[in-house]
C-alpha positions as CSV (number, residue, x, y, z in Angstrom):
1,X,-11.3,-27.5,-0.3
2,X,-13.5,-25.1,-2.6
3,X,-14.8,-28.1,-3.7
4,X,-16.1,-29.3,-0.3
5,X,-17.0,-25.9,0.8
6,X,-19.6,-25.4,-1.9
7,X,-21.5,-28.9,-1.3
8,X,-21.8,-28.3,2.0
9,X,-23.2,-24.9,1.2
10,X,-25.5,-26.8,-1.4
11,X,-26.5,-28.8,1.2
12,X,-27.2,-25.9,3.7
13,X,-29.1,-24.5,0.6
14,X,-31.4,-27.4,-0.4
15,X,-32.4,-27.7,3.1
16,X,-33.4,-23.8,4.3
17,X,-35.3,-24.1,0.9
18,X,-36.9,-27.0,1.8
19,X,-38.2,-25.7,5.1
20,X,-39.4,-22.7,4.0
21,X,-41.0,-24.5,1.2
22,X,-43.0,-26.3,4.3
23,X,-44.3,-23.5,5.6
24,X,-45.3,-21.8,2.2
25,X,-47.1,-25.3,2.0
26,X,-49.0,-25.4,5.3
27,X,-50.2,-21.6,4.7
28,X,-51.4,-22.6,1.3
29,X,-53.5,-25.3,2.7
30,X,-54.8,-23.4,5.2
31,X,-55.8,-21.1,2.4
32,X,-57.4,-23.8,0.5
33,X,-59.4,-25.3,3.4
34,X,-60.8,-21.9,4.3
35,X,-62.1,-20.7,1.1
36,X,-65.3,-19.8,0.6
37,X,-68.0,-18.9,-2.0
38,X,-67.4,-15.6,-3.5
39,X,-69.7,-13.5,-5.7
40,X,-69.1,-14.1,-9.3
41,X,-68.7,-10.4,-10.3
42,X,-65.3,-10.6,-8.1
43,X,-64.0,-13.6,-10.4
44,X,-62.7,-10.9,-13.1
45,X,-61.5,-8.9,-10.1
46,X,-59.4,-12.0,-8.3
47,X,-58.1,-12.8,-12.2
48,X,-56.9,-9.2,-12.9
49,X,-55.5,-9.4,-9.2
50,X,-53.1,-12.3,-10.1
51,X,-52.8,-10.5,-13.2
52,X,-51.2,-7.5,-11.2
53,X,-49.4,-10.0,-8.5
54,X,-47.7,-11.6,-11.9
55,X,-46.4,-8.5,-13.2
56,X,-45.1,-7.0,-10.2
57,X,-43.6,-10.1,-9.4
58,X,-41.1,-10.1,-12.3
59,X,-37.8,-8.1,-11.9
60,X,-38.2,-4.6,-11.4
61,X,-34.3,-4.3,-11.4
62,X,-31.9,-7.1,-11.3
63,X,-28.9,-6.5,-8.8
64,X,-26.0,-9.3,-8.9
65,X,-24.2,-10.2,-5.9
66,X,-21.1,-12.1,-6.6
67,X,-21.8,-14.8,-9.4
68,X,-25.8,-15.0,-8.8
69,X,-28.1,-12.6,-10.1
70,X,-31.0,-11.4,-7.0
71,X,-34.4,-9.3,-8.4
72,X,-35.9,-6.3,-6.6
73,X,-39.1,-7.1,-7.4
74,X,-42.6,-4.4,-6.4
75,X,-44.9,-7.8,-5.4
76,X,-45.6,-6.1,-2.2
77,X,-47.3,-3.7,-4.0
78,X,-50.0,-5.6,-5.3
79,X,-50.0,-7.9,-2.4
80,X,-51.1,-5.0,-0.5
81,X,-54.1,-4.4,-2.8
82,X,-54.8,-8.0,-2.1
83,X,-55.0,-7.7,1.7
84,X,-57.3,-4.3,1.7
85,X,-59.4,-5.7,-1.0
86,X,-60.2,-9.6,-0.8
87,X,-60.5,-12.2,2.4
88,X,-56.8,-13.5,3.6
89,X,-57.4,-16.7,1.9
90,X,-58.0,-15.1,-1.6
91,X,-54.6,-12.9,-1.2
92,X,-52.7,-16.7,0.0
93,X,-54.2,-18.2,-3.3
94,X,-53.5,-15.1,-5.4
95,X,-49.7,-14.7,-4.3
96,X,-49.3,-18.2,-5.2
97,X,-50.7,-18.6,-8.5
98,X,-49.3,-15.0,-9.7
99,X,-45.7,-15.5,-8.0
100,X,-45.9,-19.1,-10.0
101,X,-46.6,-18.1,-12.7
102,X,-44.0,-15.2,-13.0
103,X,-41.6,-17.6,-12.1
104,X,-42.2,-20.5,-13.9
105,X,-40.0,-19.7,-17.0
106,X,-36.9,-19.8,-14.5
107,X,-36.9,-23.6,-15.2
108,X,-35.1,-24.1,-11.5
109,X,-37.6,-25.9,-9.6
110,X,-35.2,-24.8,-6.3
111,X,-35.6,-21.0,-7.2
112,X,-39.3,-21.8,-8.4
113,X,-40.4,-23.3,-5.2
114,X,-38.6,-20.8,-3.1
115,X,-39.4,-17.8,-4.4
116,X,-43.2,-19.3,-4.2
117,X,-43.0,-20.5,-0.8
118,X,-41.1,-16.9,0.6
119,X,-44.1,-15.1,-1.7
120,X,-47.2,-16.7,0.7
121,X,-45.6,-16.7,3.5
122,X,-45.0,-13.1,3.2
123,X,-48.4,-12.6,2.2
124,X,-49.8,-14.5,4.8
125,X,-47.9,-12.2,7.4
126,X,-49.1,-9.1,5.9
127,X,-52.4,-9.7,5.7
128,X,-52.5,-10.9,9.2
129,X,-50.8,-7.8,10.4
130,X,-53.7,-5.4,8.2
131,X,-56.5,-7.8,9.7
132,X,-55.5,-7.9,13.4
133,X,-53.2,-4.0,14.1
134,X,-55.3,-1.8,11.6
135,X,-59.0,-3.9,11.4
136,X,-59.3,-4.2,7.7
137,X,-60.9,-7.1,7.0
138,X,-62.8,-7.8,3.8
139,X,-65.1,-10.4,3.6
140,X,-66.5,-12.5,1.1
141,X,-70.1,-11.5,1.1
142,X,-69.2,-7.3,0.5
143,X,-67.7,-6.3,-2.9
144,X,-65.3,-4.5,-0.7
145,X,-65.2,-2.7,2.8
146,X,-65.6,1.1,2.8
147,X,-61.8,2.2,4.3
148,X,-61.4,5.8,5.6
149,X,-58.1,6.7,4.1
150,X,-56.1,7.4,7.3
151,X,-57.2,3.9,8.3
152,X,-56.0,2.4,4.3
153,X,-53.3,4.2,4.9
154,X,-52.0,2.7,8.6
155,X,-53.5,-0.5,7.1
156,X,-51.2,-0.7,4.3
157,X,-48.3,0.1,5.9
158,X,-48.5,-2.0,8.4
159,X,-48.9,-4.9,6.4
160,X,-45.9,-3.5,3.9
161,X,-44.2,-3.3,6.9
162,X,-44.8,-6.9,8.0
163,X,-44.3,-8.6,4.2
164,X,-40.7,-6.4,4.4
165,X,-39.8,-8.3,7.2
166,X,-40.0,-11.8,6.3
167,X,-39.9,-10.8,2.6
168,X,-36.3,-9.2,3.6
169,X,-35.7,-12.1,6.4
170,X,-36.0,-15.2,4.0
171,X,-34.6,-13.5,0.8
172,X,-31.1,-12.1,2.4
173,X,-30.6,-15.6,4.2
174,X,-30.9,-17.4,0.7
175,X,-28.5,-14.6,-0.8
176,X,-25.8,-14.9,2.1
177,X,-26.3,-19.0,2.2
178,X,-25.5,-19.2,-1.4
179,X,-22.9,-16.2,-1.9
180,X,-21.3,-17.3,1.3
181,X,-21.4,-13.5,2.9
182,X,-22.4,-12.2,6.3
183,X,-25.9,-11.7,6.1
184,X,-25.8,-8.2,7.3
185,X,-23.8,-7.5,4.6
186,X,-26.0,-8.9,2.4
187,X,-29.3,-6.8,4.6
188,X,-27.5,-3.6,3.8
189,X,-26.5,-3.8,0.7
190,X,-28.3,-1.9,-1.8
191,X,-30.6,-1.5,1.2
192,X,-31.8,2.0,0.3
193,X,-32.8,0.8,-3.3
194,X,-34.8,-1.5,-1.7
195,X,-36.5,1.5,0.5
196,X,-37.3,3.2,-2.3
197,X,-39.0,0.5,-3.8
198,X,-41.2,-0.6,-1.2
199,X,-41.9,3.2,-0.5
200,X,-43.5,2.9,-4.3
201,X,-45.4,0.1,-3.7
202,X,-47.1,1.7,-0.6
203,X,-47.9,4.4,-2.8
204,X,-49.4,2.1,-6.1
205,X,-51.4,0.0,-3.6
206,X,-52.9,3.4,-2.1
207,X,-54.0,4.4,-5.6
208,X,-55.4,1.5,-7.0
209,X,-57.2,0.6,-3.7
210,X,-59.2,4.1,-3.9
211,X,-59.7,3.3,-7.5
212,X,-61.2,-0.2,-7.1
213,X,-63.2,1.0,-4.2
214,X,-66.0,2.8,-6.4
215,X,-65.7,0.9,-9.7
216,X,-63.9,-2.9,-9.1
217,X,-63.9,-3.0,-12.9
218,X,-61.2,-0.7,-13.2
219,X,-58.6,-3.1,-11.5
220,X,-58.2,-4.3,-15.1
221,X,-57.3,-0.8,-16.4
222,X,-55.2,-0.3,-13.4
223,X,-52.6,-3.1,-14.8
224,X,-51.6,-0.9,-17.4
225,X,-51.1,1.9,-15.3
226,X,-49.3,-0.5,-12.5
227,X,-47.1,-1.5,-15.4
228,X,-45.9,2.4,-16.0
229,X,-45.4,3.1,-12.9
230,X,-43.1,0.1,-12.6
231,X,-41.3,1.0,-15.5
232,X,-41.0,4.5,-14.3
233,X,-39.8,3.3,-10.8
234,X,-37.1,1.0,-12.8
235,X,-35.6,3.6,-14.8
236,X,-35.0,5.6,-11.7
237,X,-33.6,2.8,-9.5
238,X,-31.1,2.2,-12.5
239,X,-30.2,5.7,-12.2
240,X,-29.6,5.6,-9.1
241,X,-27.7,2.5,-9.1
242,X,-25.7,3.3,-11.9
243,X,-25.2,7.1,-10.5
244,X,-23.2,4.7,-7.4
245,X,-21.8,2.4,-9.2
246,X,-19.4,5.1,-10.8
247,X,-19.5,6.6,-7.5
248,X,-17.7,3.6,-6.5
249,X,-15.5,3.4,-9.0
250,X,-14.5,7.1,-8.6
251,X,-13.4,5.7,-4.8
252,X,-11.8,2.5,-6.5
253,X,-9.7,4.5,-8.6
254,X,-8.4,6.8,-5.8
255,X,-7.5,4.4,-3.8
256,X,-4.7,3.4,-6.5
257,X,-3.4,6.7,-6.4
258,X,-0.2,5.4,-4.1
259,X,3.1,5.2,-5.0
260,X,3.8,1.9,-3.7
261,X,3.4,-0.8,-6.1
262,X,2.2,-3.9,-3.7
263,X,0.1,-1.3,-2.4
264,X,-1.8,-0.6,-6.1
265,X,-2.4,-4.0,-6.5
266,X,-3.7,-5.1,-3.4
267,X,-5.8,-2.1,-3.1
268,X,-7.2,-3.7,-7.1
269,X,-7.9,-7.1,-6.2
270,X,-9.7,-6.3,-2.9
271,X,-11.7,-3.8,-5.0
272,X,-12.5,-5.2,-7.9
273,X,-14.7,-8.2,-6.8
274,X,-16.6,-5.7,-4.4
275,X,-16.8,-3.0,-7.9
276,X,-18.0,-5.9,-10.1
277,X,-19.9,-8.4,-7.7
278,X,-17.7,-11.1,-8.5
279,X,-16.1,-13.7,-6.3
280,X,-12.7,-12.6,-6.4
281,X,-9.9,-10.5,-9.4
282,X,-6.4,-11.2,-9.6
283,X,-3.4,-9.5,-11.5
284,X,-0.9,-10.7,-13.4
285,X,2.0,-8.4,-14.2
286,X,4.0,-10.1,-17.2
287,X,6.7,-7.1,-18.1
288,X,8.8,-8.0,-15.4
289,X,11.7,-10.6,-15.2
290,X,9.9,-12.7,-12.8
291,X,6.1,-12.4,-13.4
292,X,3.7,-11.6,-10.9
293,X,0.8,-12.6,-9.6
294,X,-2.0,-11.3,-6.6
295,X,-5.0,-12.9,-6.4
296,X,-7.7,-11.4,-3.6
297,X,-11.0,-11.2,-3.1
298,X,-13.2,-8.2,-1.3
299,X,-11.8,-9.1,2.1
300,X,-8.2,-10.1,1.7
301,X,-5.4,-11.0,-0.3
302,X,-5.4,-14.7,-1.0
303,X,-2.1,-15.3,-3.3
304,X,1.0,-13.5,-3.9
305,X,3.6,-14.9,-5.8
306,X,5.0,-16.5,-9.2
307,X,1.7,-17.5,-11.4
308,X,3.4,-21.0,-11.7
309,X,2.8,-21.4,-8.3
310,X,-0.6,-20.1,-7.3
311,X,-3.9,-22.2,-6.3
312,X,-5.9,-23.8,-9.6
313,X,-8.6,-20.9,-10.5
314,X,-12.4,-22.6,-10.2
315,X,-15.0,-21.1,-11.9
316,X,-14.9,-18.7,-14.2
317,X,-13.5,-15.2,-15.3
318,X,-13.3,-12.1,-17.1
319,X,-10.1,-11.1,-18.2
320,X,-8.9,-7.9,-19.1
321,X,-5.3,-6.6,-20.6
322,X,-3.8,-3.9,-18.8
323,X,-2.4,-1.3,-21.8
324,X,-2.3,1.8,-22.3
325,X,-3.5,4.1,-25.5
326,X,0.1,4.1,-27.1
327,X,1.9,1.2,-25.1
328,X,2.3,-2.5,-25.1
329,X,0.2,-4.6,-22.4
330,X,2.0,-5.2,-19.1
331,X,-0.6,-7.7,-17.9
332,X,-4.4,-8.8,-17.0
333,X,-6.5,-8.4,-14.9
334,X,-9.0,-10.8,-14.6
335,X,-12.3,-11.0,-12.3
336,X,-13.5,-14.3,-11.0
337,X,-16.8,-15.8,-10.8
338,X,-18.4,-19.3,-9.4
339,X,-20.8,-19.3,-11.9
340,X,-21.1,-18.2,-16.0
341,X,-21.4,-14.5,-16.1
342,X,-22.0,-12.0,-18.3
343,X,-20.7,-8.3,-17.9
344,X,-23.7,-5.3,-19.8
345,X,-22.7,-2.6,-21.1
346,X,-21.8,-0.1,-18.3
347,X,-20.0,-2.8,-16.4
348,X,-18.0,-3.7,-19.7
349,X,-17.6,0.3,-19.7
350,X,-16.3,0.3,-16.1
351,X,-14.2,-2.5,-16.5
352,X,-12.3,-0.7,-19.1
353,X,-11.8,2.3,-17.4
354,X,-10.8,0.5,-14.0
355,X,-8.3,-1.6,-15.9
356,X,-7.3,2.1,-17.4
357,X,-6.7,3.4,-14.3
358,X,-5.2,0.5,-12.7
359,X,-2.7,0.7,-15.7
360,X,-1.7,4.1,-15.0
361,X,-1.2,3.7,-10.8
362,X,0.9,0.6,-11.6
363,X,3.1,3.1,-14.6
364,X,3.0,5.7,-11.7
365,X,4.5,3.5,-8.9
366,X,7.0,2.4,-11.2
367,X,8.3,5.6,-12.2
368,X,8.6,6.5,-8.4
369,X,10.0,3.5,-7.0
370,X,12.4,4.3,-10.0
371,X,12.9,7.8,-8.9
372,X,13.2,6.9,-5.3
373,X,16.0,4.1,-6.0
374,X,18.0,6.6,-8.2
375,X,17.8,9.5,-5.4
376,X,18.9,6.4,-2.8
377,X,21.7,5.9,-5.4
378,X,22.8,9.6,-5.8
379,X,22.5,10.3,-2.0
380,X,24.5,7.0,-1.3
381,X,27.3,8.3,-3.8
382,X,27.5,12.1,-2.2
383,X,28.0,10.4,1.3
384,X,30.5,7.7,0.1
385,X,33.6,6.8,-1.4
386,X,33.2,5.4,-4.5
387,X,36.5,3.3,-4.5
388,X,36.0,1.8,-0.9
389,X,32.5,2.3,-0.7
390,X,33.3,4.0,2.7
391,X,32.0,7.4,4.1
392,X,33.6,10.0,2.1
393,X,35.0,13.5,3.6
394,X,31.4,14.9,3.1
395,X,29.7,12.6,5.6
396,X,32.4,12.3,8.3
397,X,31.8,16.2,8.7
398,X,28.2,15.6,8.1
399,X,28.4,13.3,10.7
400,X,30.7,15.2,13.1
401,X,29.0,18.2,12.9
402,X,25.8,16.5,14.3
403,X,27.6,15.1,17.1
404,X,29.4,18.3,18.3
405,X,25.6,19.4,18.3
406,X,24.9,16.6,20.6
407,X,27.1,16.3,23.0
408,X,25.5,15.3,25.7
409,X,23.7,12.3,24.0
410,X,27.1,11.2,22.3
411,X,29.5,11.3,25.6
412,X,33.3,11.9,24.5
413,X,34.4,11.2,20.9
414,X,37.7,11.5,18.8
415,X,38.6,11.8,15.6
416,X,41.6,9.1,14.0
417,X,43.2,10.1,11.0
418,X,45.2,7.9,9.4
419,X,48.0,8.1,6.2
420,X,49.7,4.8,4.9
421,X,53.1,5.5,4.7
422,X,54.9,5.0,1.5
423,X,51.6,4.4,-0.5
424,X,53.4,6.6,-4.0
425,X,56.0,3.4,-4.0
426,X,52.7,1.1,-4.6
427,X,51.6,2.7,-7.6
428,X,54.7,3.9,-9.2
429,X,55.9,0.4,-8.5
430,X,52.5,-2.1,-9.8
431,X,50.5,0.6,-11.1
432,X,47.4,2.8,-9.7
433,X,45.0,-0.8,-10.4
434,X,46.9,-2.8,-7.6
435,X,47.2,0.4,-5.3
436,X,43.3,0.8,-5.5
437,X,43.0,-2.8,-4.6
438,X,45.0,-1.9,-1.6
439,X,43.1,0.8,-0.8
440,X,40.3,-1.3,-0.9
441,X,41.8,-4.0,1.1
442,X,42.5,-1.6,4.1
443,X,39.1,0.2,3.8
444,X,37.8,-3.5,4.3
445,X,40.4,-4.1,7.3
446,X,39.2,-1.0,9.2
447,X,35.9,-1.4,8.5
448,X,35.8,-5.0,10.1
449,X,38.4,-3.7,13.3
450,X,35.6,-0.8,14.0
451,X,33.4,-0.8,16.8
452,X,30.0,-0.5,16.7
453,X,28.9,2.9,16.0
454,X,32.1,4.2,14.7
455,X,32.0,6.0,11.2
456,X,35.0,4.9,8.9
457,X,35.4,6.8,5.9
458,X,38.3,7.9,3.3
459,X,39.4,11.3,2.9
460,X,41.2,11.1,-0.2
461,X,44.7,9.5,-1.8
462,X,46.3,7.2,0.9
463,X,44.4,8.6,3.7
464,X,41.6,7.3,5.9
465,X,39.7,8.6,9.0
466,X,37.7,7.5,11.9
467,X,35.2,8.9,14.5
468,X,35.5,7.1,17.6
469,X,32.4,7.2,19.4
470,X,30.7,6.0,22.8
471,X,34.4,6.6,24.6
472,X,34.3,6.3,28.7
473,X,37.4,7.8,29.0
474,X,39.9,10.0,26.9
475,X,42.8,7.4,27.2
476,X,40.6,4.5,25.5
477,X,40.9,6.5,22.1
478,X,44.6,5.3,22.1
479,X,43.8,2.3,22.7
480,X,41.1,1.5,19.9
481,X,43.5,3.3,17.7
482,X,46.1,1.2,18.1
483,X,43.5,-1.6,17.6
484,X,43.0,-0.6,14.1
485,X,46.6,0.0,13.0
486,X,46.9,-3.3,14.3
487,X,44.3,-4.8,11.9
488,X,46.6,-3.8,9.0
489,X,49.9,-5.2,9.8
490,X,49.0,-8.5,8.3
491,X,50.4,-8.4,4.7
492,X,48.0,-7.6,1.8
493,X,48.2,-9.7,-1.0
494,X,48.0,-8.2,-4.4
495,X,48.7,-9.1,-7.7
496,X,50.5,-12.6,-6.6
497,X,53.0,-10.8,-3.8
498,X,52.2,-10.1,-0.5
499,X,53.0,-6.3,0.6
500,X,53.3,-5.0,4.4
501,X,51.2,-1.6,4.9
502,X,52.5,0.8,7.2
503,X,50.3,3.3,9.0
504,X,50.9,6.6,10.9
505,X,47.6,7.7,13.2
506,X,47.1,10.7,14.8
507,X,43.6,11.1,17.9
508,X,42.2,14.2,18.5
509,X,39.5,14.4,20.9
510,X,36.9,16.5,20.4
511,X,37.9,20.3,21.2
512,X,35.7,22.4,23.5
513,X,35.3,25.4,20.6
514,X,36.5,25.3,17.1
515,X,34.2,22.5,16.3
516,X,34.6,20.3,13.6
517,X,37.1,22.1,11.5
518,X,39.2,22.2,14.7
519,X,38.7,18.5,15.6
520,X,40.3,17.8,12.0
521,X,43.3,20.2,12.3
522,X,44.3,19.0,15.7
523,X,44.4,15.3,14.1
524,X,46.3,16.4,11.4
525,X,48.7,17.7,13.6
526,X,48.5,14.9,15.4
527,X,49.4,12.8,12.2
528,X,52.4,14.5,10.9
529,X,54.0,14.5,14.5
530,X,53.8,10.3,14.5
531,X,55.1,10.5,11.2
532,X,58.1,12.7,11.9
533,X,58.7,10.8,15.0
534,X,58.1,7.4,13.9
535,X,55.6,6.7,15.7
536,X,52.3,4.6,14.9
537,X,49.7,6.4,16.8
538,X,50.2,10.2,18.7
539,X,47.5,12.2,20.3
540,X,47.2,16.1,20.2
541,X,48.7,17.8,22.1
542,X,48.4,21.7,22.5
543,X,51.8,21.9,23.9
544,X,53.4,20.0,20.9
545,X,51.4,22.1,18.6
546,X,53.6,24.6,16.8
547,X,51.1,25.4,13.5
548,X,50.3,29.0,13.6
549,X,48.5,31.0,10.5
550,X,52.2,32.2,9.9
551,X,53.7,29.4,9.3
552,X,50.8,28.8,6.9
553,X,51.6,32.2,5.1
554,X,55.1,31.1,4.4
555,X,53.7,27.8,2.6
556,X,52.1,29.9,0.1
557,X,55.2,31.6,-0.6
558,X,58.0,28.5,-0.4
559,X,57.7,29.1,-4.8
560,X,58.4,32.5,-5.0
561,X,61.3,32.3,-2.1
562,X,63.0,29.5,-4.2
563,X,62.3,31.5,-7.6
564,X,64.1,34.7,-5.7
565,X,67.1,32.4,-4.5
566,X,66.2,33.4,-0.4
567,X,67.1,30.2,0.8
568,X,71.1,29.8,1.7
569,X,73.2,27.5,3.6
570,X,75.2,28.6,6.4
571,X,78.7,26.2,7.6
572,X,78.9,25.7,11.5
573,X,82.1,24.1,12.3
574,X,82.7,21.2,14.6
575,X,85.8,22.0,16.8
576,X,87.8,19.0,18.5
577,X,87.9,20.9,22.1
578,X,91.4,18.8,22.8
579,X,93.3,20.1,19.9
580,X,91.2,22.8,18.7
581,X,91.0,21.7,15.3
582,X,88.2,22.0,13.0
583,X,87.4,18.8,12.0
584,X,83.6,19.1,9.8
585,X,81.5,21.5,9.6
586,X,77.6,21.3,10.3
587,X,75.7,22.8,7.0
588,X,72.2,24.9,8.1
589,X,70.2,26.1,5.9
590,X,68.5,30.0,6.8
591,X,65.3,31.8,4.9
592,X,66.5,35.1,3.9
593,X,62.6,36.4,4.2
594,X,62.1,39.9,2.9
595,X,59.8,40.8,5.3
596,X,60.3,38.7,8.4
597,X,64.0,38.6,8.1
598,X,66.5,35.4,8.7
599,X,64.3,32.6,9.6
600,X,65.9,29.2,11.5
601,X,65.7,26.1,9.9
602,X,63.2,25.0,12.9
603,X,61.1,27.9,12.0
604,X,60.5,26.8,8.1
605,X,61.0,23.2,7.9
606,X,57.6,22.0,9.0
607,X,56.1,24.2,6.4
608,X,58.3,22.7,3.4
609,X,57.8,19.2,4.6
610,X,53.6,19.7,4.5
611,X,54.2,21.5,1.2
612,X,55.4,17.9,-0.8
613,X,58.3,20.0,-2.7
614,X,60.6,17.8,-0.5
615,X,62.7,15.4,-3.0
616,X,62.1,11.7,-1.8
């Protein structure tokens, strides 16, 4: 497809050449066929004048665009002493032989005759605008016309004015034709070095002009002097150009200050070609386990992917390693041109500090995407479980805390807690390896029986929990409870056998105050009651709660009361009321409490049963 795309553009080429060659060749014959006899002092003059039209003509600074290489040349400058200085005819033949003869050592008779042809016709235009807007006319039978210099000076820049425009018209079509660019884009750029030059032209025709007006001799010291002033002009241009070219790279090189990685090398390869006027960069990054490849050009990204797999390269390039001062290279960077190039010294300069600096963004990404996966990886672990990979405690408060605070958005909501019963007989029994796999096993069970939007998570040992969210009514809690226990009635297989889990559940719906700390007492509660009962699911109730901060007071001192010998068993007997005989006796036991006197066994049991000093 590139291929085809550049013959036809060779084809569009040849012909825009050929017709502007046409009308270089119809001006230059009217130039001929309208000569006439001049004096022979102004033979010397008309020589020194092609002379000038020569010199100026060669590159005053050479500006590439892409793979082709485009002059700003000063020729308007001495076609401008031309037009106030000799008949239109004389300027037509002068352009021609001094532009041919400038160009001749190109050796490209396509660039030869176009530069040529473009070169007449704009000289044709400007002297027509000087003769016809501002009146100067020289003719052939005056050594030359006496000019005020308000009327040079609107002469001359009128007729800079009109060379500019087809000068400017013909040249950027040529340069968008061939580079295959928008020719505006190819108008504005470098468009104020081009100002500038044609601003110093003006001022070099003005001079010489006044010069040759008293003494036409002196047009042959005034090559010289045109020469300087050239020279001078160039060294400023470069300046200038060179001044924005690091400019540019200063705005390249921020631009790869992100800390995404595809970011930093897109942001290169549509960067580089516009940096470097070349056709297109690519990077190859080789340090990873899969290599790399993006490929772009100043408008887009063209290729991303393995290099095995990318489009065949045509032209040529200039490669680059991508290293820094004390490390091995991660990869290239390589620019891309249709045509052989070679890089000076300041873009060889540039190149290495773009490739620098390219080298660094890619190390910088790196490090953060690094950063940012091990800060995912530490926050992931303080939220979860690492056993089950479930929410841990953390997170379920975390998450119920956030939901007491919106409580209008989430509707009603409950807490589940659930404890496998018998879970120690796993692991003393096949070892804590196949009780984690149990675990594991349920967490995956739950996880699978939860709706949408609830958060499952493990609290710890045997026990699990769940928020039950989005709940129309209070009553469906029970029922997606009971769901869930359901899920693990299935036996588990592990290690060869298969084991039946049993579960005790106990809902608590969110309280009105207390907030989350309540909402995880009450299903504690909750819990322990559809253990003791037997149950498989019970739901607070306050009426059924009997935990009070006393009874939490004597768990802290069930140690000390059995170190002390408080506790002591009391014989009811069991009469037969027909004989009145004793026939058993019913043994209680009572909490001889130092301070809160004889406490019932209903009033202590509770709190040695949630202690775990109970013998199983």
């Amino acid at each position: 497809m590139a291929a085809v795309n550049d013959a036809k553009t060779d084809r569009r080429l040849r012909l825009y050449v050929g017709l502007v060659a046409f009308g270089g060749l119809c001006c230059l014959t009217w130039a001929a066929a309208s000569l006439t006899a001049i004096p022979p002092g102004m033979v010397l003059y008309l020589a020194a004048l092609t002379a000038i039209i020569a010199l100026s003509t060669g590159r005053l600074i050479e500006i590439r665009i892409r793979s082709d290489h485009h002059a700003v040349t000063s020729t308007s400058g001495a076609i401008l002493v031309a037009v106030a200085t000799v008949p239109l005819p004389w300027v037509v033949i002068c352009a021609t032989l001094g532009t041919f003869f400038a160009k001749i050592f190109i050796r490209d008779p396509l660039k030869i005759s176009f530069n040529v042809a473009k070169n007449i016709l704009a000289a044709a235009a400007a002297g027509g605008a000087a003769a016809y807007l501002a009146g100067i006319r020289p003719s052939p039978d005056q050594n030359f016309p006496e000019l005020s210099l308000p009327r040079l000076a609107t002469g001359l820049v009128l007729a800079a004015l009109a060379y500019a425009v087809v000068d400017e018209l013909l040249n950027n079509t040529v340069v968008a034709m061939s580079t295959r660019t928008p020719w505006l884009q190819s108008v504005t750029r470098n468009w104020d070095v081009v100002a500038v030059a044609r601003l110093v032209n003006i001022a070099i025709a003005t001079l010489v002009v006044l010069v040759v007006q008293g003494e036409a001799r002196l047009i042959v010291a005034m090559v010289p002097a045109v020469f300087a002033l050239q020279f001078a002009t160039k060294n400023r241009i470069r300046q200038r150009t060179d001044e924005e070219a690091w400019q540019r790279l200063a705005a390249s090189t921020h631009q790869l200050n992100v800390t995404d990685l595809t970011a930093v090398l897109h942001a290169a390869v549509t960067r580089a070609p516009e940096l470097f006027s070349a056709d297109g960069a690519e990077i190859e990054l080789r340090d990873l386990p899969s290599p790399r490849l993006v490929r772009g050009s100043a408008r887009r990204v063209a290729y991303e992917g393995p290099p095995g797999e990318a489009p065949a390269r045509t032209g040529l390039m200039v490669e680059a390693v991508l290293q820094g001062p004390d490390t091995e290279a991660i990869g290239v960077l390589r620019l891309l041109f249709r045509k052989p190039v070679k890089l000076n010294d300041s873009e060889e300069y540039k190149l290495r500090a773009f490739t620098s600096s390219l080298h660094t963004a890619v190390q910088n990404a790196r490090a953060y995407a690094e950063l940012k996966r091990i800060n995912a990886e530490n926050a992931y672990a303080a939220a979860h479980d690492p056993l089950t990979g479930l929410a841990n405690r953390r997170e379920l408060l975390e998450q119920a805390r956030r939901m007491f605070e919106a409580r209008t958005t989430h509707g009603i909501f409950a807490l589940l807690l659930i404890d496998l019963n018998h879970f120690k007989e796993v692991n003393d029994t096949l070892g804590h390896t196949a009780g984690d796999d149990v675990l594991r096993q349920v967490a995956r069970r739950l996880e699978d029986a939860a709706t949408p939007g609830d958060l499952v998570s493990r609290l710890g040992g045997d026990e699990f929990a769940m928020l039950l969210t989005g709940l129309p009514t209070p009553a469906v809690a029970a029922h997606r409870a009971t769901a869930l226990l359901d899920s693990l009635e299935r036996p588990i297989e592990v290690e060869g056998m298969q084991l039946t889990i049993e579960a005790a559940g106990g809902i608590a719906l969110a309280p009105g105050s207390g907030g989350v700390q309540e909402l995880m007492r009450r299903a504690d509660v909750a819990m322990y009651q559809a253990k003791r009962g037997g149950h498989r699911t019970t739901t607070y109730a306050h009426a059924r709660d009997t935990a009070d901060v006393g009874r939490l007071l004597l768990g802290g001192e069930l140690a000390r009361a059995v170190a002390d010998h408080e506790f002591v068993v009391d014989f009811q007997p069991i009469v037969d009321l027909c004989s009145g005989e004793v026939t058993s006796a019913e043994a209680l036991a009572h909490w001889h409490h130092p301070q809160h006197g004889d406490l019932s066994t209903t009033q202590f049991l509770q709190t040695v049963e949630r202690s775990g000093q109970l013998p199983t």
